[in-house]
C-alpha positions in Angstrom: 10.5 8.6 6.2 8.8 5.4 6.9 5.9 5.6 9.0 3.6 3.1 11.4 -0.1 2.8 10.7 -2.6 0.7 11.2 -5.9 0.0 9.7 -8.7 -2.6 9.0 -11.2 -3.7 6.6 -13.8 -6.1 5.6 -13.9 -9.0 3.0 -15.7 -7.8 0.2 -15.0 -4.3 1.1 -12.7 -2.1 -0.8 -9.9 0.3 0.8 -8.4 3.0 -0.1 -5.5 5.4 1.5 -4.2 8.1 -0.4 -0.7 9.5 0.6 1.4 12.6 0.1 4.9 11.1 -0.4 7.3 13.7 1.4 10.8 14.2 2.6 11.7 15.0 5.8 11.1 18.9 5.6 7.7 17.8 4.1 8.1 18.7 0.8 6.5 16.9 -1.8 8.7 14.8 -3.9 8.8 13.9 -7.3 8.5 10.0 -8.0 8.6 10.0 -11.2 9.5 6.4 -12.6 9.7 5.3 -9.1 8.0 2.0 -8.3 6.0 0.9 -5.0 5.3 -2.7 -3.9 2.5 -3.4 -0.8 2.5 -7.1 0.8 0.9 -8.2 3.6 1.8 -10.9 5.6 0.9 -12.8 8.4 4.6 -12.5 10.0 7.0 -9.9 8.7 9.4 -13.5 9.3 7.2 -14.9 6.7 9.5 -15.6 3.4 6.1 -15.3 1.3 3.1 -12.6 1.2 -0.1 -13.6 1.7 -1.9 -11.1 0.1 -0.9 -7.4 -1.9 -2.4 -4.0 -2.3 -2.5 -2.0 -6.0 -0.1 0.7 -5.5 -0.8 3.8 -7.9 0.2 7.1 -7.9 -2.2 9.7 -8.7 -2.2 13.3 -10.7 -5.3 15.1 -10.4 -8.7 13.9 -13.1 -6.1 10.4 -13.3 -4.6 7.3 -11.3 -1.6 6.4 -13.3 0.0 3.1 -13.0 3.1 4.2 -14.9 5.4 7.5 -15.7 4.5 9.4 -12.2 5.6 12.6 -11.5 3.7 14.2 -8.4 4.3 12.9 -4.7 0.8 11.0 -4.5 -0.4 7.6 -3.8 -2.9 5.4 -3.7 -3.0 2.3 -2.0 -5.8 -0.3 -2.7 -7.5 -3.1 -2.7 -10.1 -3.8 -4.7 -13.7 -5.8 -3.2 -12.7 -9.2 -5.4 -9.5 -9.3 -3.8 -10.2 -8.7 -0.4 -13.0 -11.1 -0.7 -10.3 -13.6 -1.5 -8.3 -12.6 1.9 -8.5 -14.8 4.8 -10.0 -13.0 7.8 -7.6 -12.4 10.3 -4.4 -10.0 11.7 -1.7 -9.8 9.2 1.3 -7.3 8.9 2.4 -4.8 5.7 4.9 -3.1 4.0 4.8 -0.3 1.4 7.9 0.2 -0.6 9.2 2.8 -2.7 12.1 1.8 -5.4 13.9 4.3 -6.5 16.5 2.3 -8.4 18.8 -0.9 -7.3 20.4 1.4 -4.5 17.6 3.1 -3.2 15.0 1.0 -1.5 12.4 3.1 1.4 9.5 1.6 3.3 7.3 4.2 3.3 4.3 2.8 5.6 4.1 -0.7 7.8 2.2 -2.0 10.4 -0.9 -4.1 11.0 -4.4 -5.1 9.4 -6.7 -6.4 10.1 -9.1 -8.2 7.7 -12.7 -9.0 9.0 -15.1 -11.5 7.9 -18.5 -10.1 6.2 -21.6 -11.6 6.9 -22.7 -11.2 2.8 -20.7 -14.4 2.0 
């Protein structure tokens, strides 16, 4: 289930990646009262992250930050937090929690995070 990706931004800018959380016969699944975590970092050896993303899942018309129940996400960051990033190549996680057993990186990889030239 987890999945490599990379991606980049700039400071100032916001992202935005919307997933369809699946099993591996790509059905949809429900995550209801799951919970997802995002941290970057500028070594996955790194006890400490530098930097996370909003994770929310979305029903259609709503971006719910509590209670889900369809198999969609939405990863963010918002332009006052990635202004306050450090330019430069860091690595990420996204978790899914299921409960104290159940524990899935969904997504990981690289980012890099570009200066702007608005200051």
């Amino acid at each position: 289930m987890s999945q490599p990706y990379n991606f980049s931004f700039i400071q100032g800018d916001s992202y935005a990646l919307n997933l369809a959380i699946a099993d591996n016969t790509g059905s949809i699944l429900n995550i209801s009262g799951n919970i997802f975590q995002g941290e970057a970092k500028l070594a996955f050896t790194d006890v400490t992250a530098s930097w996370g993303f909003t994770c929310s899942v979305q029903i259609p018309g709503l971006i719910l930050n509590a209670a889900p129940s369809s198999g969609s996400l939405s990863i963010t960051v918002s332009p006052s937090s990635s202004a306050a990033i450090n330019a430069g190549p860091y690595v990420y996680s996204i978790r899914r929690i299921v409960d104290s057993n159940t524990v899935q990186t969904i997504l990981f990889g690289n980012v890099v995070v570009s200066a702007s030239v608005f200051g």
